[in-house]
RODREN-624292 format. One record per residue (C-alpha): residue in one letter; x, y, z. Coordinates in nm, 3 decimals, padded with zeros to 5 digits. Layout:
% residues N
> a,X,Y,Z
...
***
This chain:
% residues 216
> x,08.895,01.967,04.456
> x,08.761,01.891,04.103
> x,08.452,02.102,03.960
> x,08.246,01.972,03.694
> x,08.283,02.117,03.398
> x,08.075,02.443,03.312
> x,07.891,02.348,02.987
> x,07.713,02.052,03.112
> x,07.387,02.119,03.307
> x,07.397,01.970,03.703
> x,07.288,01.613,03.732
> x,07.061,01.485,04.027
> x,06.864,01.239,04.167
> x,06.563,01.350,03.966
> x,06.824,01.349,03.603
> x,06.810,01.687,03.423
> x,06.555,01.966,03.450
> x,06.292,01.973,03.180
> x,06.174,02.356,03.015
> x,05.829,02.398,03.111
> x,05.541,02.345,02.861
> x,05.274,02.611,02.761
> x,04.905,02.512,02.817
> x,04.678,02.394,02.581
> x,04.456,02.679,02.419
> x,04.060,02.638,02.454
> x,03.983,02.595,02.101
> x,04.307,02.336,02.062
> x,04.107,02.197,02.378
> x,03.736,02.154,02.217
> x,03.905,01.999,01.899
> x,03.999,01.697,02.107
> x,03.741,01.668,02.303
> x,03.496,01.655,01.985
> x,03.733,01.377,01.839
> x,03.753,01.208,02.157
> x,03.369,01.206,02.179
> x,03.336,01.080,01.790
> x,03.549,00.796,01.848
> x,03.397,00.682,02.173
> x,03.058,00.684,02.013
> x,02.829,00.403,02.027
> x,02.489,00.404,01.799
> x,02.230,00.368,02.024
> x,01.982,00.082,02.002
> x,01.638,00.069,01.899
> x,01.404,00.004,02.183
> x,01.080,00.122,02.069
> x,00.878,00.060,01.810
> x,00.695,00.332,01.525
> x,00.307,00.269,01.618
> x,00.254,00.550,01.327
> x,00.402,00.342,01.034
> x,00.255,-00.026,01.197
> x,-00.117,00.177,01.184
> x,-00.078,00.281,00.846
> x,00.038,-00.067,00.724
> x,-00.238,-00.253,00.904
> x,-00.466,-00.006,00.778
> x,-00.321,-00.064,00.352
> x,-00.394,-00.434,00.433
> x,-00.780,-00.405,00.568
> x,-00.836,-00.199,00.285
> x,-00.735,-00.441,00.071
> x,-00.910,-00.746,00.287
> x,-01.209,-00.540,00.250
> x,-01.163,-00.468,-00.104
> x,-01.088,-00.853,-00.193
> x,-01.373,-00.962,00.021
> x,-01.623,-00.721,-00.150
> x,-01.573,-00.929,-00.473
> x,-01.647,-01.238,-00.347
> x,-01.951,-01.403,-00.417
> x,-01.903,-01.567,-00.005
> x,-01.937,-01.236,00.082
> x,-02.278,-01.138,-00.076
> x,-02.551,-01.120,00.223
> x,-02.723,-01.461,00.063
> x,-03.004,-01.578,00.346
> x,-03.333,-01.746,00.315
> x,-03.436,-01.380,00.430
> x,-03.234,-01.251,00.127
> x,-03.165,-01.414,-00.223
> x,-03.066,-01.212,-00.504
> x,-03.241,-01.199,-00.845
> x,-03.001,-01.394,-01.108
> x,-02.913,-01.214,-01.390
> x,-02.803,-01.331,-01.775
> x,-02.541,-01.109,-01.809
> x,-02.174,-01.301,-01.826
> x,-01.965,-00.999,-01.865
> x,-01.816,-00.761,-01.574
> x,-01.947,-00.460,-01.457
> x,-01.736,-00.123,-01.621
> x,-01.662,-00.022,-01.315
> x,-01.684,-00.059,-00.937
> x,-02.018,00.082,-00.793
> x,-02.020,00.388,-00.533
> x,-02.267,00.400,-00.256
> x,-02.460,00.341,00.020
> x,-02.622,00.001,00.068
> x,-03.015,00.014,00.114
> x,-03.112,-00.376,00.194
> x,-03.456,-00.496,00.109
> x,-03.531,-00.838,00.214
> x,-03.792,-01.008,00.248
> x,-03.871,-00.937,00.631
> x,-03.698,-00.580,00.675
> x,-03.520,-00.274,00.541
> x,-03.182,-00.212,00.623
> x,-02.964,00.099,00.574
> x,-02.608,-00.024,00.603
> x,-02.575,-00.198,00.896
> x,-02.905,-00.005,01.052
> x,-03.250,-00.205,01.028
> x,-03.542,00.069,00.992
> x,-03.818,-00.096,00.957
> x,-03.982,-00.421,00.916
> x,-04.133,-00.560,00.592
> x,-04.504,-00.692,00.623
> x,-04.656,-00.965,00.501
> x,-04.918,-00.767,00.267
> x,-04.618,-00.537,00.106
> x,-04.723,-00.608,-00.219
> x,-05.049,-00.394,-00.155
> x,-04.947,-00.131,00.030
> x,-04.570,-00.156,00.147
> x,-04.443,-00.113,00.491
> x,-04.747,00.026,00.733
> x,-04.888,00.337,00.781
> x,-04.729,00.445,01.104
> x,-04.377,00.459,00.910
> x,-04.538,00.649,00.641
> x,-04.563,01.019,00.618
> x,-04.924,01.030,00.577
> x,-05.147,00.749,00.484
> x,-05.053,00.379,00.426
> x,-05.093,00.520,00.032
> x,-04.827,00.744,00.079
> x,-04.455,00.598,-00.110
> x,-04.220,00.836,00.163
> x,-04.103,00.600,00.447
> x,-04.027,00.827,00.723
> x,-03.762,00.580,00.916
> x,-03.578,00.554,00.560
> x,-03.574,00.880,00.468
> x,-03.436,00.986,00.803
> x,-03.139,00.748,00.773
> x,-03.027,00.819,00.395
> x,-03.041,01.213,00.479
> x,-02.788,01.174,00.768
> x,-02.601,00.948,00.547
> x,-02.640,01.191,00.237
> x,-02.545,01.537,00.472
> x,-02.221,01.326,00.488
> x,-02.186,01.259,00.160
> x,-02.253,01.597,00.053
> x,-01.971,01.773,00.275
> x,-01.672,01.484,00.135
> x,-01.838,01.533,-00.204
> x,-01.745,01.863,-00.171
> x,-01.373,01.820,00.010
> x,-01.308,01.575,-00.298
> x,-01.443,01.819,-00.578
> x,-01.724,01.585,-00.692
> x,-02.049,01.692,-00.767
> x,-02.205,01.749,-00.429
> x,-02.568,01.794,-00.577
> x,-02.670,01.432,-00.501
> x,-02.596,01.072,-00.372
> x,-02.583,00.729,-00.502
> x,-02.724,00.408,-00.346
> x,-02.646,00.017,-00.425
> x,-02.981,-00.131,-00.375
> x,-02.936,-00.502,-00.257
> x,-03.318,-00.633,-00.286
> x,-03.455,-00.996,-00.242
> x,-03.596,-01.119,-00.581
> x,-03.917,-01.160,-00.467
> x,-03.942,-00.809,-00.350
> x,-04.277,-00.667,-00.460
> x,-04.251,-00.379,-00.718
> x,-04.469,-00.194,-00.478
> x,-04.224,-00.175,-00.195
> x,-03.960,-00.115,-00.431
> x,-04.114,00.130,-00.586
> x,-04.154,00.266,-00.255
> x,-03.759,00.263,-00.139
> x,-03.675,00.407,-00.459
> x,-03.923,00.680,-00.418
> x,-03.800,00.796,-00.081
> x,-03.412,00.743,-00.207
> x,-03.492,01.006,-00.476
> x,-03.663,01.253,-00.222
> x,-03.324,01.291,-00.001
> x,-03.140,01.354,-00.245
> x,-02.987,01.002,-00.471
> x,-03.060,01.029,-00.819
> x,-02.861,00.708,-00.914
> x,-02.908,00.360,-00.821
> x,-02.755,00.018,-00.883
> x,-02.934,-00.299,-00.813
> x,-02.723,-00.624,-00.706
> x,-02.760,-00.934,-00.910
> x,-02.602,-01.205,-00.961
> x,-02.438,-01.279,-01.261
> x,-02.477,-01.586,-01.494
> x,-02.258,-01.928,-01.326
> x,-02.316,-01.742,-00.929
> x,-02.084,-01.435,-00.999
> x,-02.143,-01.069,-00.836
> x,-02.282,-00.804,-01.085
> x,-02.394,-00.480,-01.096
> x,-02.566,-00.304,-01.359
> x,-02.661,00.024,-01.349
> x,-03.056,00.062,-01.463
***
């Protein structure tokens, strides 16, 4: 009987017998799997959107509506309640007045957007009646007036401070009718400088319909 030869391995069904190989160590392990999961990786897509950044962009732009709009002479509170005293100055204010808008026209007064009392027909005697006045009819304080331009001016005061400006007073753009009597005038200007604003522009408008301001 022949015998196959020592030096060769036996041969099977299954063809010859392989060594057996030594497992993979963990760290040999997390390696792949790390460049496995890099490769694989798919950038995610944006589903949402940043209400943060949209706020603060709509915010830049009515800032500058607002600003844009303020120089306007379509934007000046013209009425047949309200016409502004013209003015012979051409040239352009030095710079952009700071305040709080006290209204005068010829029916009412109006802080901002706050009416706080009415104007009477006889204000070039006496002003606005007695029962808004702090004593008499005679007396210049108007009690409604005052009221509103010292919760406007405790405002002021604290963001005057924040900002490091001078926090000692106020100012106030007064936007008058120009047939406002000198008495009632006199009268808003009075109570302005008893809460505390010590400077006040007057709206006119400027020579050919423009906007001005001038400072007296």
């Amino acid at each position: 009987m022949n015998q196959p030869p020592v030096d060769q391995p036996p041969t099977g069904p299954v063809g010859p017998a392989r060594p057996p190989q030594k497992p993979a160590s963990m760290v040999t392990y997390k390696r792949e799997l790390r460049k496995a999961i890099a490769k694989n990786k798919v950038e995610p897509e944006i589903t949402f959107l940043n209400i943060t950044a949209m706020m603060d962009m709509m915010t830049i732009i009515l800032v500058f509506l607002l600003k844009s709009l303020s120089n306007s002479p379509a934007s000046l509170p013209q009425s047949q309640d309200l016409q502004l005293p013209k003015s012979i100055l051409t040239t352009e204010p030095d710079s952009e007045p700071e305040g709080l808008a006290v209204i005068v026209s010829k029916s009412q007064l109006i802080v901002g957007e706050t009416v706080v009392c009415p104007v009477p027909p006889d204000a070039a005697q006496y002003g606005v009646e007695a029962k808004y006045k702090r004593g008499s009819r005679n007396d210049y304080f108007i009690v409604p007036l005052g009221s509103s331009l010292q919760s406007w001016r405790d405002s002021d005061k604290r963001i005057r401070m924040a900002t490091g400006k001078d926090p000692t007073h106020s100012e106030a753009i007064i936007i008058a009718d120009s047939f406002t009597p000198y008495r009632l005038l006199t009268e808003v200007m009075y109570t302005l400088g008893q809460t505390e604003f010590s400077k006040f522009h007057m709206m006119v408008l400027q020579g050919g319909g423009k906007m001005g301001t001038p400072t007296p």
